[in-house]
N, C-alpha and C positions, 0 to 999 in steps of 0.2 A: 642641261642643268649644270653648275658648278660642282665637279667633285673635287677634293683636294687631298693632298696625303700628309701625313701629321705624324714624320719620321724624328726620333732625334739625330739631333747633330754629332755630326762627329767626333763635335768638342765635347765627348760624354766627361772629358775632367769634370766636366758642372754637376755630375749625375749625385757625384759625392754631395755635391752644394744644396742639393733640392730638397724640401721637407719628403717624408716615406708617402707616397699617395695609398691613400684607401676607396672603395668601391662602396659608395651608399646605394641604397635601391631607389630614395629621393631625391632628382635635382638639386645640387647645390646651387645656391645664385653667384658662389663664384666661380663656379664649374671647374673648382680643381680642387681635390680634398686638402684640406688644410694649408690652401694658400690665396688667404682673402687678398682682394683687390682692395688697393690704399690707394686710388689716385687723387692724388690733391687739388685738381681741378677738369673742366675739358680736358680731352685728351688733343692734340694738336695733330693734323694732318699734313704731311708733305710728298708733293708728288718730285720724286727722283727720275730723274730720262738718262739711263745707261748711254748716254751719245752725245756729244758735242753739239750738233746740228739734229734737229727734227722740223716736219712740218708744221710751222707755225699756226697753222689753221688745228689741225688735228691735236698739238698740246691745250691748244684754246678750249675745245671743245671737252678733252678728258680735264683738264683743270675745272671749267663750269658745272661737269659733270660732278665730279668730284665735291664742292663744294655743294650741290643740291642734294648730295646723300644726307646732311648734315642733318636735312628739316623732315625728311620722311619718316615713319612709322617704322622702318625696318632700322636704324637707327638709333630713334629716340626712346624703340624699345628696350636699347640696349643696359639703360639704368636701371631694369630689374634686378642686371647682373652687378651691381656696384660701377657702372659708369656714368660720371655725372654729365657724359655729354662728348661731341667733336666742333673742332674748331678745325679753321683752315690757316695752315701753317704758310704755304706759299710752296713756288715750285721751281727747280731749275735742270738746267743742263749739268752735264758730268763737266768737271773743269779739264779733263783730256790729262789729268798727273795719276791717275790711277790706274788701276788693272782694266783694259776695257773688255765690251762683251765682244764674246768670239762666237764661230759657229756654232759651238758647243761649250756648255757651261758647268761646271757643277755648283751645287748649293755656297761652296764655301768660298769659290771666285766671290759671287754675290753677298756675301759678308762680308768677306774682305774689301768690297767694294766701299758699303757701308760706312765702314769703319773708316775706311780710310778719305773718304770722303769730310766725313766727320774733324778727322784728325789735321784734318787743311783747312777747318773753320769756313768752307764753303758752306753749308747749310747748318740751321740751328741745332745746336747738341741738344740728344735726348738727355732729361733728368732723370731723378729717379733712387731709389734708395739703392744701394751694391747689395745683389746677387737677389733681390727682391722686382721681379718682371712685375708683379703686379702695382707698384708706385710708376711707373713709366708716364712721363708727358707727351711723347711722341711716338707716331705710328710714321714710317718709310714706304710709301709707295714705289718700290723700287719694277719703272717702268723699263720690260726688256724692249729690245729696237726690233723689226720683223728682220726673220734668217737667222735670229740665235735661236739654239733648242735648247731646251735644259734638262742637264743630267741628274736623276735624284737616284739616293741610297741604294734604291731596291732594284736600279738598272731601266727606271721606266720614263719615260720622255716626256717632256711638256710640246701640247701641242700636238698630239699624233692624233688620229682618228678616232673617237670616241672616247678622247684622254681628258683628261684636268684643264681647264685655264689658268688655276692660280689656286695658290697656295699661302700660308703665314707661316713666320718664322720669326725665332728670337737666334742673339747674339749678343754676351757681354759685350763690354769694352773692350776690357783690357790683355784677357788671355790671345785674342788672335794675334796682335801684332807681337804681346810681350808675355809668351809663353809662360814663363815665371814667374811672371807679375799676378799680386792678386785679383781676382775679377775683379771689374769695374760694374758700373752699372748697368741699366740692362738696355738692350737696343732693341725694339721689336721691327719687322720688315713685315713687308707683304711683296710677291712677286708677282707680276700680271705683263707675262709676256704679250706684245704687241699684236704678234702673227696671230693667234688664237681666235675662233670663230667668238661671235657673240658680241664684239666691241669692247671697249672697256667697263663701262659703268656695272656692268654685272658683276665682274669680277669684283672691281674695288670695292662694291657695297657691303659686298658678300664678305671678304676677305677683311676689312677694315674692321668690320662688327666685331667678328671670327677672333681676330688679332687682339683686342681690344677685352673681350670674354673669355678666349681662352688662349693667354699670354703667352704657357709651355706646352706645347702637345705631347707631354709622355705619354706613352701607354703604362695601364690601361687607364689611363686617367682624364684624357683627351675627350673632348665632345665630338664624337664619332665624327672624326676629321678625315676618316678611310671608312664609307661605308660599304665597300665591296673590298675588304680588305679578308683575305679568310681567316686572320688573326683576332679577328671580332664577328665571325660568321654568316658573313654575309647577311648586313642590316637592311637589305632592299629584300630579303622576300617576306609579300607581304603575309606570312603566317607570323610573324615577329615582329610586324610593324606596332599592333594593339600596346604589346606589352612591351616595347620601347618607348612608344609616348608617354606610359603612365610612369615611367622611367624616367622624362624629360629630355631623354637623347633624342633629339630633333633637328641638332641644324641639317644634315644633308637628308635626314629621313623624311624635314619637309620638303624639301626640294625635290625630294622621289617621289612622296604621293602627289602633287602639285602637278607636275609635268607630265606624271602618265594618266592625267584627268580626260586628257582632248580640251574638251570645253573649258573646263573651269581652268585650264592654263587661260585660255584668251579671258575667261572675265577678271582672273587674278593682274593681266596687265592691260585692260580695260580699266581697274579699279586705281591703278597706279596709276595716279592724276599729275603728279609733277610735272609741269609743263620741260621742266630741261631733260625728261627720260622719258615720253608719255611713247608708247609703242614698242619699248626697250623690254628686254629678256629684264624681270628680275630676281634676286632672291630670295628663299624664305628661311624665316627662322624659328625659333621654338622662343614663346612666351611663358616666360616662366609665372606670371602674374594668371593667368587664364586658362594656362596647360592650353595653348591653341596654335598653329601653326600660322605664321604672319605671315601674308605674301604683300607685298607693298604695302596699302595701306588696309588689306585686306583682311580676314583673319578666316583659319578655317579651321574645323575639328574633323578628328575621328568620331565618329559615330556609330555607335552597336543599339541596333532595334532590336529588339527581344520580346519572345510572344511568354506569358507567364500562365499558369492556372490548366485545366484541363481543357475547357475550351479554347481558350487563348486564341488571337487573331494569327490569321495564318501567313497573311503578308503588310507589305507596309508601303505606301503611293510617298514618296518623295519626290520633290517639283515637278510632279506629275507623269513621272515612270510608276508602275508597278514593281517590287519587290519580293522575291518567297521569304520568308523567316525561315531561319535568323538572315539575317544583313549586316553587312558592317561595310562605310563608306567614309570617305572624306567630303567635308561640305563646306558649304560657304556658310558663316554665322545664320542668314538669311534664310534659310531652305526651310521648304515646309515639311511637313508630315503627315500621314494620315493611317494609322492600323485600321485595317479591314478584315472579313470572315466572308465567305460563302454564305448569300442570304437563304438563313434558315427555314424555311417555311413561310405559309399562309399561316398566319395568328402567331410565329414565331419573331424574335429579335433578341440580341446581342445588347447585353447592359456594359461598358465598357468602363473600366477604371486602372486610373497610372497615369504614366506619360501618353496618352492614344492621339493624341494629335498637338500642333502648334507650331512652332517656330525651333527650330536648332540653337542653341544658344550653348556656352561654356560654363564649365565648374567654377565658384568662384573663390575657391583660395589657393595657395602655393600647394598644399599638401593632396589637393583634389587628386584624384584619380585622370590624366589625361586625356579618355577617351569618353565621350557624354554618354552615357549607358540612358538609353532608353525603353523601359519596359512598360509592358500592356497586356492587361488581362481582361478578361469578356467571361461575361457569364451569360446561360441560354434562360432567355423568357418567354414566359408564356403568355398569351392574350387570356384574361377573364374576364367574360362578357355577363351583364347582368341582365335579364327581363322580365316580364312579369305577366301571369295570365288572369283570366275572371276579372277583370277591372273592364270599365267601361267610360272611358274618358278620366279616369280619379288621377290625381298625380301623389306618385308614392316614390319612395327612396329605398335609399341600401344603405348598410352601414360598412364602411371597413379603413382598414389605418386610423380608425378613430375619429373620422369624421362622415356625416353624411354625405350623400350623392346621390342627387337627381335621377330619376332612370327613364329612358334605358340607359347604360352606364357601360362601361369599361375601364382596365387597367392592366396592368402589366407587372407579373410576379414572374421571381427567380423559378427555375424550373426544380423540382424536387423539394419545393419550403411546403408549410402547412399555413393555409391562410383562411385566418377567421369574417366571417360575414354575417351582417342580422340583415333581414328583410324590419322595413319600420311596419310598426300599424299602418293600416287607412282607416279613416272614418265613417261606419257605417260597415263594413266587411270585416269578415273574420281569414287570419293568414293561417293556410291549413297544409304548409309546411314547401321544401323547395326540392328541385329534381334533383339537388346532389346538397349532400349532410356539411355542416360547418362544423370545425374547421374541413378546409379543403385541401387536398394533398394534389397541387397540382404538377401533372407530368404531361401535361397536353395542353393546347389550344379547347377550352371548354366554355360553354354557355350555359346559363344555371338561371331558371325560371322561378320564381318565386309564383305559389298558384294562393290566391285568394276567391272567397266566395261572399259574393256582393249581390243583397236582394235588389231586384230592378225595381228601380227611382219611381216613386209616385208620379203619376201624369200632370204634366201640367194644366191649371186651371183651365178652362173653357175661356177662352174670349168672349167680351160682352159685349153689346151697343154701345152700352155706357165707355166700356174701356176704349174703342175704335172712336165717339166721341173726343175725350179727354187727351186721346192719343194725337190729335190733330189742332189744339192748340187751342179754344176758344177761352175769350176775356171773360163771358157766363155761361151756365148751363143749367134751367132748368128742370129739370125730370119732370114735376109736377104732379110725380107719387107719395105729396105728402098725406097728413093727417093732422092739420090743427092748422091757423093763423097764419103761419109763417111758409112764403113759397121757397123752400132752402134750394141754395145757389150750389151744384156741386163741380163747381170748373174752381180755379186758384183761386179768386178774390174774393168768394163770399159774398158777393151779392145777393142779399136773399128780396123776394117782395113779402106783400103782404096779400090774405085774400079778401076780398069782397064780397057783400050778400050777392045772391045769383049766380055763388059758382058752386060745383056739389064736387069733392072729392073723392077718388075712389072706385072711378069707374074704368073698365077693361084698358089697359093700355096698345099702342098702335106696337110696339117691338112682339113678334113672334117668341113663345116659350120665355119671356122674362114676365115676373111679379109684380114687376113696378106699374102702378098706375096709372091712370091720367086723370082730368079733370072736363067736368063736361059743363058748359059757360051757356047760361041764358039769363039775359041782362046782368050782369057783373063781371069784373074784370080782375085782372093778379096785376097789381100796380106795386113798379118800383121807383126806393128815390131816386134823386138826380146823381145816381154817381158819374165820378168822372171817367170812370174807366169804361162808360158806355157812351160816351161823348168823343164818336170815331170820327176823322176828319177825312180820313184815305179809304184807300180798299177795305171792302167788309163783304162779312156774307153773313144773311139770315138763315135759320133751319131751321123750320118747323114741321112736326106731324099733325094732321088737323082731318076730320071727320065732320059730316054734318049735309043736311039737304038743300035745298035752294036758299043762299043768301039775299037778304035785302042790299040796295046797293049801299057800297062805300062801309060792308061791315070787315070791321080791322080785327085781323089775326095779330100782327104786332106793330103799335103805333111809337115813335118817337119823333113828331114834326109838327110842323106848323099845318094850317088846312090848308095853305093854298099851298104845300111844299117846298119853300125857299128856302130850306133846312132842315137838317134830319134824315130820318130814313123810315121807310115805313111798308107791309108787307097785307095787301087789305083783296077783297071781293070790290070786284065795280059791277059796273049794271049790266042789266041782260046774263046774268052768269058767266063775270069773264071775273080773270085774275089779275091782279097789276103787282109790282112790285120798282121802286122808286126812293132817291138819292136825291137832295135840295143842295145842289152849289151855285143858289143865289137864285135859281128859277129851277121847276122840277127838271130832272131828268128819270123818265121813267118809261116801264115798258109798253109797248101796244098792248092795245087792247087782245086782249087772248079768252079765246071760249074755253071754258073748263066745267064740266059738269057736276055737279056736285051731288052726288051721288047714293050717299050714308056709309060710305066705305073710306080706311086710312087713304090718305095720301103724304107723301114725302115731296114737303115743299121747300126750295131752297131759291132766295133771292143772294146775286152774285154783283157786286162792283169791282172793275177792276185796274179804275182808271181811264177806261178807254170805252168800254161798254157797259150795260146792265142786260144781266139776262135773269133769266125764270125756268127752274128748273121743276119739273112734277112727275115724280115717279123715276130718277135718275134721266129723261128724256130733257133733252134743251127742245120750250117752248113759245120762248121770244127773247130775241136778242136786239136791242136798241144800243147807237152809238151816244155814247157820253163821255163829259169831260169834264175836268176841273174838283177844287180841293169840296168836301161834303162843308156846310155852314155848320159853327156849332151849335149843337142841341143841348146846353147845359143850362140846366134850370128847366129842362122840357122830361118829365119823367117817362121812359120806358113803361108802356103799359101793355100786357095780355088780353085778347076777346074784346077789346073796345077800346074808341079813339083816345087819343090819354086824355083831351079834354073834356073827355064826356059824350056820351051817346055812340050811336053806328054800333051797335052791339053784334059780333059774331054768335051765332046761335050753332051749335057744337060741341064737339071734344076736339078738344088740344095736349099735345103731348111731346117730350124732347123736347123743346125749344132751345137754340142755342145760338151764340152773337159772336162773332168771330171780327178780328181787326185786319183780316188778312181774306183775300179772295182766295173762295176754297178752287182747287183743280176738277175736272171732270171725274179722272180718276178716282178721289177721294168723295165727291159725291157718289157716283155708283156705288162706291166700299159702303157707305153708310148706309143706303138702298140695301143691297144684297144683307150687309150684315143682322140689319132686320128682318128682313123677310126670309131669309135660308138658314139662320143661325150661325153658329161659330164655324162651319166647315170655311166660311169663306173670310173669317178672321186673319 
């Protein structure tokens, strides 16, 4: 790091000249009490080379050098302090008529240099008002040659082992050459002997700001320009570091926290991107705008994590180290944070509020306090769980914070509060109170049942025929347990027929344990109109329940077609006692002939199209299957008729019951359901 010492000069005759310094406890921005900085423009940089001859490479290199300080952060921060800036003056050799450097030097050789340098019109005189450092237009890099050492006031050497690089210094005009004369104006230098480890550029940056901000280093008035000086108590340890930043005395206190980082030295000249210094030692300084320590273009703060409250977090994860509380570190603006506690329990957690996590960031005015105090406090919570007993599928709520909640439910209270809670109604149950009383004084992980007593739900209905019917989709359905005229259609459309002499209403019906009727047909038929919604062109199924003894042939249970079947569909007895069932797409398609005895007993008759086949189903059993094809002809203008051919005659002698016309091929499945559902009742609903 750059340390420097910030002795005065010998020439104390000036001591008379100086305003009385005082000691604020807040950074001044001109960092000297009561002697503001007037500089009337740039400040002008010139590099001085104590030697006639130097390696021309290596002036090249500290002149480039020199002139890239100009544009960097460490720098151009220096206008907080009243500087509006540096400029590059130019640079030369010593013209060989002066005092030159020898092996040893002291401070005043180097002024005298200066000066007399000056006074030969070899390089540009400084301006500046008389006995006022702070008007100064120029700053003297006055570069020593290697093999000089330099002697300062207190007996200690430039360049020794763990010593200084460089230092700043002022020099009137006029008293060194002309003792009696009245001062002149002011001259500021900087000295950066050559030999010194580190190269130049650290030095100069350092020292130019330095020079520039703090023009006179009296004590105690100096910005800690000797921080290991035991005249100002040794400013590196770090139990005094906190409360010198918040002080603003920063230039070499940042350069002590900085350096003894490890790491964050290498990201601080990682960050220092100027291509003419990138890998170079640099220096920090104290912002006075941000209380932050600046390393190149970097910025970094002191940081104090503090755990607050009685629980309060007990430590604190920074870029991903753990911490115990308290902490206190120097960071990069960037760093993250995170307060943490020992996790408390199952049903337990930490409610946290403050500063408890985010990003490190700076105070934002002059008067902030320098180091970012971050505090964090946690308070213990408790889990409360809601449930609820005696319900039996119902959905019921809870009330609490003033709104409802779904249950089962949870939430999370301070540990030690009293927290109110309503169980709502349910509909149909009576709430006959909860396993712990409202308000609740919670000091635990607890779960709180709310108990209800709910009479069990009415049974639901019995499944019927009719419902397993209507459940499967048909265009009509007649029951055929009317009582008067009208055969009423109970499927969607309302199809109703009408009845005819020679049918009797009324009689037992074929469904097991249901009331509904049937109808028992000798010579007369249940004819309906031509609707369109029984004029099926595709798949279909017929369902009928039908009772009765030996049929005459060709007598029709349900006729919609032409005689010779070239259209329609139709569901009839043929001769010798057999059953047929039959589809007209332009020529019959219909089933073999099939024996079936007819008996005086129900049967459950079901004819099935399904594009591909027709079959015959009696009693849930398939008892002809013929292949068929093609769309059904339409039958509109052909009316659907009951017990008899719709033309007329072929009269089924019987009872009939269910009847139902479906637009869609029923499944096996679903015939058996209809079987079974009649004959065993609702079990098989």
């Amino acid at each position: 790091m750059l340390r420097k010492l910030g002795f005065t000069l010998l020439l104390l005759v000036l001591a008379g000249l100086l305003p009385a310094a005082t000691r604020a406890d807040a950074a001044l921005l001109d960092m000297e009490a009561g002697l503001p900085l007037a500089y009337p423009g740039p400040i002008g940089v010139f590099n001085l080379y104590w030697k006639t001859s130097w390696d021309q490479t290596q002036m090249s290199t500290v002149d480039n050098n020199t002139r890239a300080v100009f544009t960097s952060d460490y720098a151009v921060k220096a206008a907080q302090y009243g500087v509006p800036g540096f400029s590059w003056a130019g640079s030369r050799l010593a013209l060989g008529l002066c005092p030159q450097a020898k092996s040893l030097v002291q401070i005043q050789d180097i002024a005298a240099f200066v000066i007399c340098e000056e006074s030969l019109g070899g390089v540009p005189a400084e301006g500046g008002a008389v006995g006022n450092f702070g008007s100064a237009t120029l700053i003297y890099n006055v570069i020593v040659p290697a093999g000089t050492t330099v002697q300062l006031p207190d007996g200690s050497q430039s360049c020794t082992p763990n010593g200084f690089g460089g230092f700043h210094y002022f020099t009137p005009s006029g008293p060194r050459l002309f003792p009696l004369a009245p001062p002149g104006r002011p001259i500021l230098f900087t000295v950066v002997p050559a030999a010194c480890a580190g190269g130049f550029l650290p030095i100069i940056s350092h020292e130019v700001v330095e020079a520039a901000t703090d023009p006179v280093p009296l004590p105690p008035t100096y910005w800690i320009d000797d921080s290991s000086s035991p005249s100002i108590g040794g400013r590196f340890n770090p139990a005094n570091w906190s409360s010198l930043l918040k002080k603003g005395e920063a230039g070499d206190i940042c350069s002590a926290l900085y350096v003894g980082e490890g790491s964050l030295r290498e990201r601080a000249q990682a960050a220092f991107s100027h291509a003419p210094y990138v890998g170079t030692d640099v220096g920090a300084f104290w912002s006075n705008a941000d209380h932050a320590c600046v390393v190149g273009t970097s910025r970094l703060v002191w940081a104090e994590f503090r755990s607050s409250g009685p629980n309060g977090p007990t430590s604190v994860t920074v870029d991903g180290t753990s911490y115990s509380l308290p902490h206190d570190q120097l960071l990069f603006h960037d760093a993250t944070y995170q307060f943490t506690n020992p996790p408390p329990g199952a049903g337990r957690r930490y409610r946290f509020f403050g500063d408890c996590s985010g990003t490190v960031t700076f105070p934002g005015t002059v008067d902030a306090a320098a180091a970012r105090s971050l505090a964090c406090g946690a308070v213990l919570q408790d889990e409360v769980s809601f449930t609820a007993s005696g319900l039996s599928g119902q959905a019921w709520q809870v009330w609490f914070n003033g709104i409802p909640h779904d249950g089962p439910t949870s939430t999370w209270v301070d540990d030690g509060t009293s927290f109110p809670f309503l169980y709502a109604d349910v509909a149909g149950c009576t709430f006959t109170g909860a396993s712990s009383p409202s308000p609740l004084i919670v000091t635990a992980p607890v779960t709180v049942t709310g108990n209800y007593n709910c009479p069990p739900p009415p049974p639901p209905p019995p499944v019927t025929y009719a419902d397993v019917i209507r459940g499967d989709g048909p265009v009509a359905y007649w029951r055929l347990g009317d009582n008067g005229p009208t055969a009423k259609d109970s499927g969607p459309y309302g199809l109703d027929g009408s009845y005819e002499p020679g049918v009797t209403e009324g009689v037992a019906g074929a469904v097991v344990n249901d009331p509904d009727t049937a109808d028992e047909f000798a010579g007369g038929g249940v004819a309906m109109p031509s609707y369109f919604g029984l004029d099926i062109l595709g798949p279909l199924s017929v369902e009928v329940w039908a009772k009765g003894g030996p049929q005459q042939p060709y007598a029709y249970l349900v006729s919609k077609s032409d005689w010779s079947g070239t259209f329609g569909y139709s569901l009839y007895a043929g001769v010798n006692g057999t059953l047929r069932f039959f589809v007209g797409t332009g020529s019959s398609q219909i089933t073999d002939e099939v024996g079936f005895a007819w008996d005086g007993q129900w049967h459950h008759i079901v004819g099935v199209y399904d594009g591909s086949t027709v079959r015959l189903y009696v009693d849930k059993a398939l008892i002809a299957s013929t292949p068929a094809s093609g769309t059904i002809a339409s039958s509109f203008g052909t009316p659907l008729t009951l017990g008899r051919f719709n033309g007329g005659g072929f009269t089924f002698a019987g009872d009939l019951d269910e009847v139902a016309i479906y637009d869609h091929a029923l499944t096996t499945d679903q015939i058996h359901h209809h079987y079974n559902q009649a004959i065993f009742g609702s079990i098989y609903g």
